[in-house]
C-alpha positions in Angstrom: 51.1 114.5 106.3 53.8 112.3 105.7 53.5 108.7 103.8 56.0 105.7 102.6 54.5 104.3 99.6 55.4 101.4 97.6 54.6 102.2 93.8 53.3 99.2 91.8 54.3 100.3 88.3 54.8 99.3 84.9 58.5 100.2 83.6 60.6 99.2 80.7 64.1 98.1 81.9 65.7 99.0 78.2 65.0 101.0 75.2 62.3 99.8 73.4 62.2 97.2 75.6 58.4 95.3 77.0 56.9 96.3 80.3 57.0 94.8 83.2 55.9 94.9 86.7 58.2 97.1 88.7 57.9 98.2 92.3 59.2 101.3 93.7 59.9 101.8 97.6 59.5 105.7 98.4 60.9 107.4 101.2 58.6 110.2 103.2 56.6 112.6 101.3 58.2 116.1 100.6 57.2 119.1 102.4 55.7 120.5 99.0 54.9 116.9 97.8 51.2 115.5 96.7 50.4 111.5 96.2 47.9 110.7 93.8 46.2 107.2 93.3 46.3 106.9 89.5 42.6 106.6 88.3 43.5 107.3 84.5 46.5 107.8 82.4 46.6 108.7 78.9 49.3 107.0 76.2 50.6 110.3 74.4 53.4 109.2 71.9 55.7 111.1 73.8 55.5 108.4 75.7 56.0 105.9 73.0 59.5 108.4 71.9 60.9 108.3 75.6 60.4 104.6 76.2 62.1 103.8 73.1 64.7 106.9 73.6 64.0 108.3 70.1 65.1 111.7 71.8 68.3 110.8 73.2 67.4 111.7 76.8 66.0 108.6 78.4 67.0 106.7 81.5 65.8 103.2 82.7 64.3 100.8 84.3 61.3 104.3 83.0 57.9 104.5 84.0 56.6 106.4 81.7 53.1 108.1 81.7 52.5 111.8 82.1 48.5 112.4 81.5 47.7 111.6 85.1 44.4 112.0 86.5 44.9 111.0 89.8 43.0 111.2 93.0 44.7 113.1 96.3 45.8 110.4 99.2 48.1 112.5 101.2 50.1 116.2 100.9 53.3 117.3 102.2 53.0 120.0 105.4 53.6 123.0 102.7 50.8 121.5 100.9 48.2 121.1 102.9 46.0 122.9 100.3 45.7 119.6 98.5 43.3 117.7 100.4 42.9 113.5 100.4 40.1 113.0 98.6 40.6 116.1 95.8 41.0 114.7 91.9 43.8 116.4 90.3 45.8 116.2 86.7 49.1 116.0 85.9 51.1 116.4 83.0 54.1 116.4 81.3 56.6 118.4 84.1 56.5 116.8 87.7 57.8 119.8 89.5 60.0 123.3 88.5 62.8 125.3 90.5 60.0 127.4 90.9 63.4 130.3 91.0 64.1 131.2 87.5 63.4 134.1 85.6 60.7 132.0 83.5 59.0 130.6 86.6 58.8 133.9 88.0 57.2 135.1 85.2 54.6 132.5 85.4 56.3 130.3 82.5 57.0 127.2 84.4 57.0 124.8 81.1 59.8 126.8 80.0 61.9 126.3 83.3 64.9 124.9 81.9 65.0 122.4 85.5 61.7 121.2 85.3 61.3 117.6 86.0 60.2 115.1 83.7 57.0 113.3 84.8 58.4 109.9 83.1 61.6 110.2 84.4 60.9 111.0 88.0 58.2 107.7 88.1 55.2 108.5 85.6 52.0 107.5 85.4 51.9 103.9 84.7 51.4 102.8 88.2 49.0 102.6 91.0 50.3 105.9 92.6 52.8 108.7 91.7 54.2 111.8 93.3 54.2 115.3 92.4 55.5 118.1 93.2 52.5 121.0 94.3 53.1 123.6 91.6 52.8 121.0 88.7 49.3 120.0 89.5 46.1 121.1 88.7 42.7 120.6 90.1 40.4 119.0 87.8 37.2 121.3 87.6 33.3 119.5 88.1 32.0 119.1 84.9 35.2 117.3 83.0 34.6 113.9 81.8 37.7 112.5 84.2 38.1 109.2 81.5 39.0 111.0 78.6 40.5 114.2 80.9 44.4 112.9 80.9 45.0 113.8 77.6 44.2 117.4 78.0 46.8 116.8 80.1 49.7 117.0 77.6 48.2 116.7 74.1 45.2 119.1 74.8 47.5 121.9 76.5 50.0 121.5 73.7 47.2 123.1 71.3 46.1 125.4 73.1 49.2 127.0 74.6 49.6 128.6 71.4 46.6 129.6 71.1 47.0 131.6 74.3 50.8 132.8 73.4 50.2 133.8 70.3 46.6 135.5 70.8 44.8 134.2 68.6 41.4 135.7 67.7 38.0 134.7 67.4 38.0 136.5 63.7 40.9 134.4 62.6 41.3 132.4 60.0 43.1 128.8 60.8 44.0 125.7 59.7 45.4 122.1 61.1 47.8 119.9 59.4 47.5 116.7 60.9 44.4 115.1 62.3 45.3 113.1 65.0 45.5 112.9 68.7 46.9 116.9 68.7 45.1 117.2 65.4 41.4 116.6 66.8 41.7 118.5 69.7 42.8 121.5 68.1 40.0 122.0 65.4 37.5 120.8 68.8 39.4 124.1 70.7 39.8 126.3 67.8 36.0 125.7 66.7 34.9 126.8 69.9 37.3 129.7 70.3 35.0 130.9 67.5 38.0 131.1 64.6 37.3 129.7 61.0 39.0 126.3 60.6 40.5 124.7 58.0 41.8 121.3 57.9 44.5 120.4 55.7 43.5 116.6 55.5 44.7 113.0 53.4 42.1 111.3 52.1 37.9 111.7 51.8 37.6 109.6 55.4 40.0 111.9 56.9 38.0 114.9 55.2 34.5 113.6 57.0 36.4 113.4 60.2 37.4 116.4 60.3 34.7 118.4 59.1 32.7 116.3 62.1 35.5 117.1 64.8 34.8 121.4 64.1 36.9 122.2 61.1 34.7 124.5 58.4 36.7 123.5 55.4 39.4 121.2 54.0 42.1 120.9 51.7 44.1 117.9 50.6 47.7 118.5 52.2 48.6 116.1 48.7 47.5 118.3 46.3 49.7 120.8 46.2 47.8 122.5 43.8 44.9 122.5 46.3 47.6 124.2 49.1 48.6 126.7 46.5 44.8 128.2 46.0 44.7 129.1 49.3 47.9 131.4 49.1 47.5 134.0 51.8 44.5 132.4 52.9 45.2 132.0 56.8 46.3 134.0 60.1 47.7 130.6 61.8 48.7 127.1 60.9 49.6 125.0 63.6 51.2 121.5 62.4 50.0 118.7 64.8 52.5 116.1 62.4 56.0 114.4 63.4 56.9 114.2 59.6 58.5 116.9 57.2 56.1 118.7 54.1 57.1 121.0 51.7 56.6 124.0 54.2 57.3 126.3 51.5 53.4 125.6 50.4 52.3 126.5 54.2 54.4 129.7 54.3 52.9 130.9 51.3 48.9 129.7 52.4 49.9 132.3 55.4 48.8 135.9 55.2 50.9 138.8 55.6 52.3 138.7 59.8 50.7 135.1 59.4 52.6 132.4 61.8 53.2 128.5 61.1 53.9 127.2 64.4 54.9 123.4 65.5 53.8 121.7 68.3 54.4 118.1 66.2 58.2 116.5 67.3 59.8 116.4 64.0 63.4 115.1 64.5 65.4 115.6 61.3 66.1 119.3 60.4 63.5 121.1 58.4 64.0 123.8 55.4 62.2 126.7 54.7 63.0 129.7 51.3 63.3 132.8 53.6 62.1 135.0 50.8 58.4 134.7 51.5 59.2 135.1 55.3 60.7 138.2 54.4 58.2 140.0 52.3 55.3 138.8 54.2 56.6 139.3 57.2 55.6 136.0 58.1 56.6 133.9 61.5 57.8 130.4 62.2 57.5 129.0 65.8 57.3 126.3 68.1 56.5 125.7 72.0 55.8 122.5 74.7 52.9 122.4 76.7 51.7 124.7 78.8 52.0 126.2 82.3 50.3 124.9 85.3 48.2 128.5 84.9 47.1 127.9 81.6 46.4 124.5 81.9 43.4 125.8 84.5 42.4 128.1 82.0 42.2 125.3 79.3 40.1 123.0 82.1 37.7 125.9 82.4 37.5 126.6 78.7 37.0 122.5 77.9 34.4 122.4 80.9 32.3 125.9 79.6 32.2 124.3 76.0 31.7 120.3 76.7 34.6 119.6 74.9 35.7 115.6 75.2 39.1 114.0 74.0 37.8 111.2 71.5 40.0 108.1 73.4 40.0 104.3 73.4 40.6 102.6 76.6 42.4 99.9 78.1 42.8 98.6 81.5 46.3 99.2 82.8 47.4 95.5 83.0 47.1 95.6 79.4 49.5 98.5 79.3 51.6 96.3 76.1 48.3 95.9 73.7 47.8 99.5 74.3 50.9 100.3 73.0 50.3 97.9 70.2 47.8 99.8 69.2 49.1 103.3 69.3 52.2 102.1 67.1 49.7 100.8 64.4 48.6 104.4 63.9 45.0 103.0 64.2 43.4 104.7 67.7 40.7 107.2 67.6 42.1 109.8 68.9 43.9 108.9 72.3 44.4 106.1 74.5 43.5 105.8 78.0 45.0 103.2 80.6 42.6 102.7 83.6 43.4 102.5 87.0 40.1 101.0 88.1 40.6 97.4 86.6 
């Protein structure tokens, strides 16, 4: 099937610039090409770093938005598999070369030519396009309003989790309890692991003890980090700011792993030392294949597990992001399609 569309977006003409109605003339649909109707969108603060090009890598006018759950309109001829009618999610990466070694492998997030949802027309519109391979069929049982931010923030968790193996007789912990923060004591709860959260204050300590985690430490205190020296299997930091990581190396056990899913954009320092004689690991990773970003969908559908969002109709698209830069939302947003 083969469609021209006219995209009624939202774009920012300029970095850090306000949103504005944009429209976007399209051209036939690709052979391998899907076109969703944008139902929901979550605001990940990727976004919020692209649109303001705190990364270096951004091109305008942008229409951001990459936590798509989108409903099937019409498929190329190669993808006939998609049907209209069929609701589908898409996240960060719009398409792959689908030719390199890493997409051969099955590791399409790490195809160095995958295409950037928000810079090939995200999902801050009525409609958006997609390559085949980069979507993923929503399964029954997902909540589809808070379901877009599984979509990047959820798969960003629990990639690593997958990577790295991560047992059910593990011992964890979560610095940072925020919109990557709650989802990963929600997943790692129900992977069956211990969880600890390393936490900021006594509200932040209730939160997280009702979001899954077991127990909690204050990530001021170092004191409190120090009495749980080689304490944990994994630490995953959710935060975009730099701690003294020499406290989380030594909280590891021995062939413990710190790994960073959180964007930190000034360099970070480490004493190799306890690295050394601990054998301990230091990582990092993006989100997540298209193949385990079903095996997340079935996971969250088996266990019930929900995103905590706020929403907002798109057509207020600029309070939404008013609110995500005050650091006050609970846990994600979500822009809907349906005014």
């Amino acid at each position: 099937m083969s469609s021209n569309s006219t995209i009624n977006a939202y774009a920012v003409m300029e970095a850090g610039g306000p949103f504005q109605q944009h429209q976007i003339k399209l051209g036939e649909l690709g052979a391998t090409e899907v076109e969703l109707e944008v139902l929901y969108c979550g605001v990940c603060h990727s976004d919020l770093s692209m649109i303001e090009d705190e990364w270096g890598v951004s091109k305008y006018p942008m229409v951001a938005g990459h936590e798509v759950i989108g409903r099937v309109t019409a498929a190329g001829k190669q993808a006939g598999h998609f049907k209209p009618g069929m609701v589908v999610g898409l996240g960060w990466n719009s398409g792959y070369c689908e030719t390199c070694h890493s997409c051969r492998l099955g590791n399409h997030n790490l195809c160095a030519q995958a295409r950037f949802t928000v810079l090939t027309n995200g999902g801050f519109a009525d409609k958006v396009r997609a390559d085949m391979c980069s979507l993923v069929v929503i399964p029954e049982g997902i909540d589809l309003v808070s379901a877009g931010p599984l979509l990047c923030g959820g798969i960003t968790v629990f990639n690593p989790m997958v990577q790295f193996d991560i047992k059910p007789t593990d011992k964890v912990a979560v610095i940072g309890i925020g919109g990557l923060g709650h989802l990963a004591l929600m997943f790692l709860n129900a992977w069956g692991c211990e969880v600890t959260a390393f936490t900021s204050s006594e509200h932040k300590r209730k939160e997280a003890l009702s979001l899954g985690a077991h127990k909690t430490l204050n990530s001021r205190d170092p004191e409190e980090i120090k009495s749980a020296t080689m304490s944990f299997d994994f630490i995953i930091s959710t935060v975009n700011v730099n701690l003294e990581w020499d406290l989380y190396l030594q909280a590891l056990k021995p062939k413990g792993r710190l790994h960073f899913v959180g964007a930190i954009v000034n360099p970070i320092q480490f004493t190799l030392f306890p690295m050394i004689f601990g054998q301990r690991s230091i990582s990092a990773s993006p989100v997540g294949s298209p193949a385990t970003m079903e095996t997340m969908l079935d996971f969250v559908a088996h266990h019930q597990i929900r995103p905590q969002v706020e929403i907002f109709p798109m057509s207020q698209i600029e309070e939404a992001f008013k609110h995500l830069k005050s650091g006050k939302s609970k846990y994600r947003i979500v822009l809907s399609g349906e005014e």
